[in-house]
Each structure stands twice: as C-alpha cells, then as structure tokens.
N, C-alpha and C positions, 0 to 999 in steps of 0.2 A: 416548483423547485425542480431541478434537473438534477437525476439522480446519478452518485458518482459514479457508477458502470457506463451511465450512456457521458460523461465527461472522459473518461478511457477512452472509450470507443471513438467517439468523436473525436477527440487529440491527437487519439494515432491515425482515425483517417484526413485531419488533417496535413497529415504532413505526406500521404500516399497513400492510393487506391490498394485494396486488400482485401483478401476473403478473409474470412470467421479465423481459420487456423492461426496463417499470418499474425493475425491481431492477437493472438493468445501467445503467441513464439516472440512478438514483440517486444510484449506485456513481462513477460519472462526474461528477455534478452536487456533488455533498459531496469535488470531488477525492479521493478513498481512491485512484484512481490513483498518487498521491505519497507513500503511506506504506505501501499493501499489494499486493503482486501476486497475482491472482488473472483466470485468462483469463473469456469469455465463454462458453465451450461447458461452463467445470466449473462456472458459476453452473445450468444447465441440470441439470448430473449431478447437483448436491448438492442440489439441487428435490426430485429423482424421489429419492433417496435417501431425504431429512428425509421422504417424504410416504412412501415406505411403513415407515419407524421413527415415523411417526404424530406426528412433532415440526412438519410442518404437515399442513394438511388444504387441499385442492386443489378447486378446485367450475369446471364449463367456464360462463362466460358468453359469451351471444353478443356477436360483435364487431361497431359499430355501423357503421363502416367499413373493417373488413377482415374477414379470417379471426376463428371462435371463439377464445377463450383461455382457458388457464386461470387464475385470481384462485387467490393460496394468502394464508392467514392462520395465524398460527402457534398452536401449541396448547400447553396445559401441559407439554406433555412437553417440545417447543420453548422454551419458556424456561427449565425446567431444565436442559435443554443449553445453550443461550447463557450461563446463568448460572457449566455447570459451566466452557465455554470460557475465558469470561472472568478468571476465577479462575484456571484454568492456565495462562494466557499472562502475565499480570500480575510474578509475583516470577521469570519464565524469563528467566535473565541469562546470552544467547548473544554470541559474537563481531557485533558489527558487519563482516558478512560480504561482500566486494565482490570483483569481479572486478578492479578496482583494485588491490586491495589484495593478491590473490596475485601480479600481477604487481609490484606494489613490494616485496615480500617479497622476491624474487629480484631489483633491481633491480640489487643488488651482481656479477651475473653480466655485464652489459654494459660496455663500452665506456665512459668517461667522459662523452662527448660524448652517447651516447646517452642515456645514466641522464639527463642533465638535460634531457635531449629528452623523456624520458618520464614526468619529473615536470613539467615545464611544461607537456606534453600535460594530462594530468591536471588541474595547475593553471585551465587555459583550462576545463575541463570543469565542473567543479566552480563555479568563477565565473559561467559560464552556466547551469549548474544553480539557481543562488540566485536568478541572474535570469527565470529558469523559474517560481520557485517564485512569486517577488515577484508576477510576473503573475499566477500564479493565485487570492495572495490577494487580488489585486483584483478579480479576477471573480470568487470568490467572497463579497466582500463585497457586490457589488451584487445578489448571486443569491438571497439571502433563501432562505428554507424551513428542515424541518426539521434539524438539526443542524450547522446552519452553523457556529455560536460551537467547537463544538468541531473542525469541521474547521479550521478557522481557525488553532487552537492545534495540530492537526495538522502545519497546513503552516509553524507557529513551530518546531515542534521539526527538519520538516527543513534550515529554515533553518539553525538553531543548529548541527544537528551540519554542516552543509554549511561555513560558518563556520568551526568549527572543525577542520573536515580543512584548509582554506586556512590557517587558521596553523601549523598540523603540517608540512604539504606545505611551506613556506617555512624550516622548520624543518629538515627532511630534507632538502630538496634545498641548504642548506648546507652540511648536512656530509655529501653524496655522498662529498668525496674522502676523507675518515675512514674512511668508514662500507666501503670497499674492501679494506680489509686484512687 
C-alpha cells in the first residue's frame, strides 16, 4: 500500500520539480490542510524514502539566498506509484472517523444536561468549522495556481459533509432523552 504522505508528495511532484519546502508551501497553498493530514517532518521522511525506491530522483542545487537544496522530480517509477495509490484509495469506504464521534457514541453514558452540553459543544464546532472552511475558499480562490479548481471542490466536500453532521447533530441531540434507555 502506498502511504498517503508519499501520494502528496508524489502528486505535487507530479505536476512540478520541487524541494521539500516547496512541497510543504504547496500543500498549504492548495489547502490539503482541510481534507488530508499529513505533518511536516514525514513530507521530509517520505522524500528520502520515494528517492532511494527511485520513484523520485533528488539533484542539490545551489541556494541563491540561503542554504543548497535539494530539487526532486519524480520518476517513472514515481508515477506508477502515485497511480497505484490513487487507485487504492478511491473505492476504500472507511468510517468517517472523528474524535467527535467516539465521544457521542458513548454520549448516552452522561448526565442529561451534559449530553446536550456536548452536543452543542460540537454543534458550535462544527458551525465554526464551515466558517473556517468558507474562508478558505475564498483565499483560495484569489490564489490562482496549479490545482486550485480541484482544491476548491475539495473544500465543497468538507463543507457538505460539515453541513451535514449539523443536521444529524440537531437531529441527535433531540432525541438525547430516548436515545438514554
């Protein structure tokens, strides 16, 4: 299985040769913050990885004001692994998985007063979260570059499902005092 850090990695050196920073300025600039987590020091590990399984190739250029770097570009072998990634991640239909959600799972184990103290926590959350999102697609639409349209529809889908935990959520926390028996 191709792990999703080296499917990053690889996607963005698909579409352009880049050192490690780049790739992280990217990653950030196309929000993927909003739809995939993946830290900064494992975009580094999954480099030196993909570059000695030769799925990129690494060359030091000198830096014009700072330190040398290394430029990687990705290689045949590198797209066939982005390719195989891609493919297995596509039909993998996992739980929408949240720390949220294990605590409302058990939310029946509180207090009444509580439980709707901790779905309107949520609630609040979750509303701010859309509003989170909303801003970013506005900075990203003035941000232009590659991949924008599809980050876009990125930050539509966490809308949508954000959206629709607030109708759930309004939903549950109706029938808190049922849902106790």
């Amino acid at each position: 299985m191709v792990s999703k850090v080296e499917v990053v990695v690889l996607g963005l050196l698909a579409e352009e040769p880049m050192y490690g920073y780049d790739l992280i300025e990217q990653f950030r600039s196309r929000s993927m913050v909003f739809w995939v987590e993946v830290g900064k020091a494992s975009i580094y590990q999954a480099l030196h990885r993909l570059e000695e399984r030769r799925c990129v190739s690494g060359r030091q250029q000198a830096g014009t004001d700072g330190p040398d770097r290394r430029v990687y570009r990705l290689t045949a072998a590198g797209r066939a692994r982005l390719r195989a990634g891609l493919r297995e991640r596509c039909p993998d239909a996992r739980p929408y998985e949240t720390d949220a959600g294990l605590a409302l799972g058990f939310v029946h184990l509180l207090p009444l007063d509580e439980a709707r103290r901790a779905v309107g926590e949520r609630e609040t959350a979750v509303s701010e979260w859309r509003k989170t999102v909303t801003d970013e697609r506005e900075r990203t639409v003035s941000a232009g570059g590659p991949g924008r349209a599809v980050a876009l529809r990125m930050l539509e889908l966490q809308d949508a499902l954000a959206e629709a935990e607030q109708r759930w959520l309004a939903s549950f926390g109706s029938d808190l005092p049922k849902l106790r028996r």
